[in-house]
N, C-alpha and C positions, 0 to 999 in steps of 0.2 A: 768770933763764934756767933753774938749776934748777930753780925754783919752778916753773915751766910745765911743761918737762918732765917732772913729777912727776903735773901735772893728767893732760897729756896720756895716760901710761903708764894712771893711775886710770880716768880715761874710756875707755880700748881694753880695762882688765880688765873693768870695771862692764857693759862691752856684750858682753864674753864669758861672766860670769855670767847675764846673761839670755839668752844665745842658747841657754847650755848647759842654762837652766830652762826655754826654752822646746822645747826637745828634750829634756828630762823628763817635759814635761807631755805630747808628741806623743806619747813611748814608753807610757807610764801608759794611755792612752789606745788605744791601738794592742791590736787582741784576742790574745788568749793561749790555749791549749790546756791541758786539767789536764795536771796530773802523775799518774802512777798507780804505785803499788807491787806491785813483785809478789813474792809471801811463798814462801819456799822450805818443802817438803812433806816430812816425814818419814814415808816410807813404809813403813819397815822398822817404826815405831811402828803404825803402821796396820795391819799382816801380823801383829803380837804380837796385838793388840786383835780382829783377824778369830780369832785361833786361839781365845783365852780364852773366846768369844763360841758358838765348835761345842764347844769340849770338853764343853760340857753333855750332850751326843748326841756320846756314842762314835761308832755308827754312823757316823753324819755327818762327824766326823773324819779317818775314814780313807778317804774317800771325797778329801779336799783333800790336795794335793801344795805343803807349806809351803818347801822349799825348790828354787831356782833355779841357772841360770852365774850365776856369781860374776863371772867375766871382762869380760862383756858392758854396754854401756851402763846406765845406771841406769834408766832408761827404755824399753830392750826389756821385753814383755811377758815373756820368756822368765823373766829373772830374779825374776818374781816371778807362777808358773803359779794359786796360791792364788786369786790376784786373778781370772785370765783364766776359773776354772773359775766365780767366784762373779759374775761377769759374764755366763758361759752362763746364769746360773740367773735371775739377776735382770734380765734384759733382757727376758724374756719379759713382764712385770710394770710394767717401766718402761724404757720401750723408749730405747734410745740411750745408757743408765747408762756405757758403757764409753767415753764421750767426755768424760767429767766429768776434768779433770784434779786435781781435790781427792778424798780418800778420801768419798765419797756416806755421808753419816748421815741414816735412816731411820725410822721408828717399825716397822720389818716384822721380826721375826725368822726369819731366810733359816735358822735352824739348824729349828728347829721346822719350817717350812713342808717342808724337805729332807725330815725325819725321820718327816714325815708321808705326802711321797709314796715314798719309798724301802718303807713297810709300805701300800702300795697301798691309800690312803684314798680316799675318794670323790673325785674330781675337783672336784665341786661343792662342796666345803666352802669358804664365802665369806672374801676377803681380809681382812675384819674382823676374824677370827679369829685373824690373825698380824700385824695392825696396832693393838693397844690398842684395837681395836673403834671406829678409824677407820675410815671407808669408803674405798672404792677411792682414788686419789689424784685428784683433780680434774686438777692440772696437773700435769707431772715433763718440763722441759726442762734437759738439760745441753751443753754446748759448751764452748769451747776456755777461757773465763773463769771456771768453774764448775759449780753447779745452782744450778735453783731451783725446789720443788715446794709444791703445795698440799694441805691435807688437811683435810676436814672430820667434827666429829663430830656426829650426830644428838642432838636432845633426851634424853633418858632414857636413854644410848648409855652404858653404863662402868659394872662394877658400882664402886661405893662413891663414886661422881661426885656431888656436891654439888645440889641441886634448881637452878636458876636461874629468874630471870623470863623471859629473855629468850627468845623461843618457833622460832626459827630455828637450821638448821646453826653450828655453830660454824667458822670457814675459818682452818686457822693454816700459816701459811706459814714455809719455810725457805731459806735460803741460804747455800751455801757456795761461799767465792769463793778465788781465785788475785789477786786483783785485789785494791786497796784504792785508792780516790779520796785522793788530799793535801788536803785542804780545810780551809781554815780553819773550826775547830768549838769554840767557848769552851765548848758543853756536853759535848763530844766525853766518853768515858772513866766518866763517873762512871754511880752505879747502886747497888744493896746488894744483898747475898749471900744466896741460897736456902738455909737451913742445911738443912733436908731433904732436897736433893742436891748440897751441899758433896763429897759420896764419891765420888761419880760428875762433878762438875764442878767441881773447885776453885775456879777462875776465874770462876765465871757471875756475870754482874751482872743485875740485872732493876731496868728501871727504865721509867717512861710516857714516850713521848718521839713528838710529830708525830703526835698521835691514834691512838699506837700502845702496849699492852706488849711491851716489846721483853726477851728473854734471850740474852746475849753470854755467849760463851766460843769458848776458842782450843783445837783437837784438833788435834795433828799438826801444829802451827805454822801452821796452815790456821785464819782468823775465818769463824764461824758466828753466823748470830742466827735464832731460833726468834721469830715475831712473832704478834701476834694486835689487830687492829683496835678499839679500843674507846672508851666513854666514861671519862673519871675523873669517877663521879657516881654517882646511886646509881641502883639496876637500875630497867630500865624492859622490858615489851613488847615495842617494837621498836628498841633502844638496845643494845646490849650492855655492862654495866658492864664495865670493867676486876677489882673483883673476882671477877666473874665467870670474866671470862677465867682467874684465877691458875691455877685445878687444872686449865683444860682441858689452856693449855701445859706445866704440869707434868707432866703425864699422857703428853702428848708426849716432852715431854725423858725422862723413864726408861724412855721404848720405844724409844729408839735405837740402832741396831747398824750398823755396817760393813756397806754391803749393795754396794758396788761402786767403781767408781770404775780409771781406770788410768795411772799414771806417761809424763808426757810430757817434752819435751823443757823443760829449763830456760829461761824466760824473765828477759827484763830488765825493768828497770824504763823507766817511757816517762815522760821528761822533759817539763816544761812546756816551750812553744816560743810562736814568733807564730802564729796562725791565715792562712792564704793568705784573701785578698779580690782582688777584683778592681781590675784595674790604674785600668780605664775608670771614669771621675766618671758617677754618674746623675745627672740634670736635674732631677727631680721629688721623689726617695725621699730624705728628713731626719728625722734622729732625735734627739732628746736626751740627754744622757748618761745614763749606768747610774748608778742609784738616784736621779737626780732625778726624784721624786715628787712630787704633786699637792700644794700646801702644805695642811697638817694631816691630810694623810691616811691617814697613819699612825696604830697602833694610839697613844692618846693622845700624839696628836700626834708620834709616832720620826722619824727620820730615814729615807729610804732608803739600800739599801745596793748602792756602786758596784760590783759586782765585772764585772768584764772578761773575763768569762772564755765563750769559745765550747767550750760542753762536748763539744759531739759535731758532727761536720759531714753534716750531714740536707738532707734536701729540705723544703722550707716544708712546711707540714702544711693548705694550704690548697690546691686545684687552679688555681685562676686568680688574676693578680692585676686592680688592686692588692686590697689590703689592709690593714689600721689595727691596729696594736698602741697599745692604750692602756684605759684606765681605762672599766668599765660602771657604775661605782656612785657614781664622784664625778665624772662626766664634766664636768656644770654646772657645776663650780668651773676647768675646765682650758680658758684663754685666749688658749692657744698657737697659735691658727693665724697662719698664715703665707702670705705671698704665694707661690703654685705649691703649695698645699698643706700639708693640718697636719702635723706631725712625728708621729713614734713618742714614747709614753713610758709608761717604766718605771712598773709597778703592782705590784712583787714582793712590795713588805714594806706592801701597804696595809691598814688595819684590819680584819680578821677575827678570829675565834676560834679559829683552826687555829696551833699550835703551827708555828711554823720559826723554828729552829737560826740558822740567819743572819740573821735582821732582830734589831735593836738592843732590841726591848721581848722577842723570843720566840714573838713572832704576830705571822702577816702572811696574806696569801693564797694563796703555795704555787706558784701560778702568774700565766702570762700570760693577758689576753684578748686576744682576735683579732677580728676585724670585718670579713667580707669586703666589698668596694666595692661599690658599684651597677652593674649589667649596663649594658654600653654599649647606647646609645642603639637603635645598630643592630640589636643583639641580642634587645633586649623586642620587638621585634616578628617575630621567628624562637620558635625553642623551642632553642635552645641553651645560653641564659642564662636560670633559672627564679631569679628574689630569693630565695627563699624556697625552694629547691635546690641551693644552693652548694656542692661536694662538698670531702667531708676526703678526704684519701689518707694514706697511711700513710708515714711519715718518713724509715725505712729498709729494707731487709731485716730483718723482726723477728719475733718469734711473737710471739700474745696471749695476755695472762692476763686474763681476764674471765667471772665465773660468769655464767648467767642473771639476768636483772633487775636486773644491778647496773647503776648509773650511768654508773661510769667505764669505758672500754677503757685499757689500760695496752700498750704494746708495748714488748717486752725484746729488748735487742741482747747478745748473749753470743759473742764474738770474742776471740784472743790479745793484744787491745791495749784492749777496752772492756766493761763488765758494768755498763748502762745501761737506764733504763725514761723511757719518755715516755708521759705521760698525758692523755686526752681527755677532756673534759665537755662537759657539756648536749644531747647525743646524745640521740636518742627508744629507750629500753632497749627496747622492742616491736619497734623495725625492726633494731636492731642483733642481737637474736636472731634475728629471722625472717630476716636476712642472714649468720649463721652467726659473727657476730664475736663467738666464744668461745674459752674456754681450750685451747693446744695449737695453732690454726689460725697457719700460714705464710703471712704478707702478706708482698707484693712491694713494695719502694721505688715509690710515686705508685700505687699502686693504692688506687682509692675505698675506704673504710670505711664510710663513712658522708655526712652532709649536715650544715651550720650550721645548727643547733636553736635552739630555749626551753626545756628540758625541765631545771627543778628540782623532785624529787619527784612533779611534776605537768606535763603541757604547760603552759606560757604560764607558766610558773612563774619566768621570770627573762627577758632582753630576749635576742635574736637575735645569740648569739656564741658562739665557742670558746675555750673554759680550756684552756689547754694547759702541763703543768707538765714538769718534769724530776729525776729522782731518782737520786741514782749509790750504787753500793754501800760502805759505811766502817764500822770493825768494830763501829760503832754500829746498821748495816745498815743500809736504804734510806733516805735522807735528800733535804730537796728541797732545790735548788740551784737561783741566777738562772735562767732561760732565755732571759732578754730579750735579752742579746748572743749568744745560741745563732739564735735568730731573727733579729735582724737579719742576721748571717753569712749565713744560709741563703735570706733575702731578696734580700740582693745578688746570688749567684748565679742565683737565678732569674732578676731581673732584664736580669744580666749586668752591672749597674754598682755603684760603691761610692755607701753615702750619704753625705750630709755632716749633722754631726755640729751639732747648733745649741745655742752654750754658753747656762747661765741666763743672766739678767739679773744684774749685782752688787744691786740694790735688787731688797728684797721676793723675791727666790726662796727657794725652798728650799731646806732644810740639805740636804747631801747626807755622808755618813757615809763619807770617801773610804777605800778601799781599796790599802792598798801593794802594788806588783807581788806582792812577795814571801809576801804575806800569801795569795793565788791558788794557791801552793803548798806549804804546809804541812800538816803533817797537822795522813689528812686521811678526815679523815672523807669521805665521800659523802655527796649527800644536804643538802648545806648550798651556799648561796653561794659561787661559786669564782668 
């Protein structure tokens, strides 16, 4: 009688451990929103480093009112006039500076340019002059999350500047943010020390990371990274070596000064949570899990990698559906269809040469493809539906960073809760200038961009889809992260119903590299294959 009662008690726990792993497995599964850190600003540090920075030019000096009420919020402008005056000066120049809630570090010396017009110099004497003989700034967007600005230097541009092969602008970008993404990063931190501006940056690391040289340091408790696009290889024409790049950025980094910037209200930090989806089941739209990948299609042979995580809540980035998230390069190998239609799946960590941080070998592809569907039936025989017209719109309310002739369009959201970029390829660069989608320019949430292209290098240069990747800011600076459950989420909605979710097979599938909830919140070249 004990004895049974004993099974019995085993068998009611045995089926409450599985009820309760299968309501582990349904949480794991269930999308998540990042985590974001927000770094608190030492401003009073910022106001020492502006004074240090004029006392070169008396004049100029006593022109700035360093001290404020004491009484008053830490964040009225009042208490800190310095700032408000060198925001009059530098807004002219880089329009909106005084929205940046991080101290703005710049290659421009605001003392010199003062000290120039105050002895009534020519008007015309060009920016380059008071920017290390960078040119104007290509991009200079600040808002509630940060800045983020671009500057290029011409070829033979800098006395004692090193020769290079490489025959093009140099483009080196900067950001400094309020914001820091949690993300899991095993390369996260590391880098080695610039001993030639150890004085001026104790903390810098410089290290290549994501087709990028990257230099990190921390001013004012505020993470900055100074970046510059390149190869790790050796100089080519039209390549830009990474040692190339060393002396531009450095050249950069010792032209920096306090050029603006002003004290806001204290933010919190924004906890990971679930992502909202829709209540309603869709009929048609199934996807497969995050990081199940194509079997071996990974960089020799990796795994993909599950993460869950819907990073931003966007509008698809296609105008009509449906649409197919899935693999352009190893498609022939993917045998997934399914009755009512094939699933979505994950192509984040598949073999390319492009360095990303989160796939298991270090490369993978950066991002998603996209595929839009065939024009209904009805349609091909209207002009409403063009195949070979399928428009992209744009994701959210965002600016673009995009020179001429580049590849990619990149649109940046910079808000008190996000400091986010999402990026487009295989665009025709020809229509995309001759449509104005350049650096600086204000897209609307669902306003066209652009159309689903071929264009690698060349027209016809790759099959008929959109890369669409996603990069959050980490004091490693712009890094790519999944998008694939970014897009699903954003699918649904359009839709209006949830997908359902199609697990592997046990035999023959794919490893898939699972990720812990917890691990979700922790702290590319152009031009090639995406």
């Amino acid at each position: 009688m004990v004895t049974k009662a004993v099974r019995v008690v085993a068998h009611g726990l045995a089926c409450f451990a599985l009820l309760l792993a299968g309501i582990a497995v349904a949480i794991a599964h269930e999308f998540r929103t990042p985590a974001v850190t927000a770094v608190r600003v030492e401003w009073r540090a910022a106001i020492d480093q502006l004074r240090t920075e004029v006392d070169t030019r008396p004049a100029v000096t006593s022109a700035f009112t360093f001290s404020g009420h004491r009484r008053l919020p830490a964040y009225d402008p009042r208490t800190m006039p310095a700032l408000v005056q060198l925001n009059a000066v530098t807004s002219q120049i880089f329009n909106g500076i005084g929205r940046s809630p991080v101290p703005v570090l710049l290659p421009f010396d605001t003392a010199a340019f003062l000290d120039a017009r105050m002895n009534s110099a020519p008007s015309g004497l060009p920016l380059a002059r008071y920017q290390a003989d960078f040119r104007p700034a290509d991009l200079f967007d600040a808002g509630p999350a940060g800045y983020d600005a671009v500057f290029s230097l011409e070829p033979g541009a800098g006395d004692g500047m090193p020769r290079r092969i490489f025959a093009e602008p140099v483009e080196v970008q900067i950001t400094g943010s309020a914001l820091i993404y949690d993300i899991s990063d095993p390369l996260g931190g590391k880098g080695e020390p610039v001993k030639a501006l150890m004085a001026q940056f104790p903390d810098l690391r410089r290290f290549i990371r994501e087709g990028y040289v990257r230099y990190a340091f921390t001013r004012f408790g505020v993470p900055y990274v100074v970046s510059i696009q390149c190869l790790d290889s050796t100089p080519r024409a039209r390549r830009l070596a990474c040692r190339e790049a060393y002396p531009v950025a450095e050249r950069f980094l010792r032209a920096l000064r306090v050029t603006g910037g002003q004290p806001s209200r204290p933010r919190m930090d924004v906890p990971a949570g679930f992502a909202e989806r829709p209540a309603q089941r869709s009929l048609d739209f199934s996807y497969r899990p995050a990081g199940d990948i194509i079997a071996n299609s990974g960089f020799r042979k990796q795994r993909g990698r599950a993460d869950y995580t819907a990073y931003s809540q966007i509008r698809f980035p296609l105008a009509r559906t449906p649409a197919f998230v899935g693999s352009q390069s190893f498609g022939r190998r993917d045998k997934s269809d399914q009755p009512g239609g094939r699933p979505w799946r994950d192509n984040f960590c598949e073999a390319r040469s492009f360095g990303v941080g989160q796939c298991a070998s270090g490369f993978g592809h950066q991002g998603q493809d996209i595929r839009p569907g065939d024009c209904p039936a009805a349609s091909q025989r209207g002009d409403k539906c063009d195949p070979k017209q399928q428009a992209v719109v744009a994701v959210r309310d965002s600016v673009v960073i995009r020179s001429p002739r580049q590849q990619a369009a990149t649109l940046q959201i910079n808000s008190r809760t996000e400091h986010i970029r999402f990026r487009y390829m295989h665009m025709n660069p020809a229509s995309l200038d001759a449509d104005g989608v350049l650096n600086g320019r204000i897209v609307a949430e669902g306003e066209k961009i652009g159309v689903v292209s071929n264009y690698l290098d060349y027209p016809n240069g790759t099959s008929r889809h959109l890369h669409f990747d996603v990069q959050v800011f980490t004091r490693d600076g712009w890094l790519w992260v999944n998008p694939y459950v970014t897009l699903i989420s954003a699918y649904e909605r359009l839709i209006g119903g949830r997908g359902r979710e199609v697990r592997p097979e046990v035999t023959g599938s794919p490893a898939v590299a699972r990720v812990r909830p917890e691990d979700t919140t922790h702290p590319a070249r152009e031009g090639s294959e995406n």
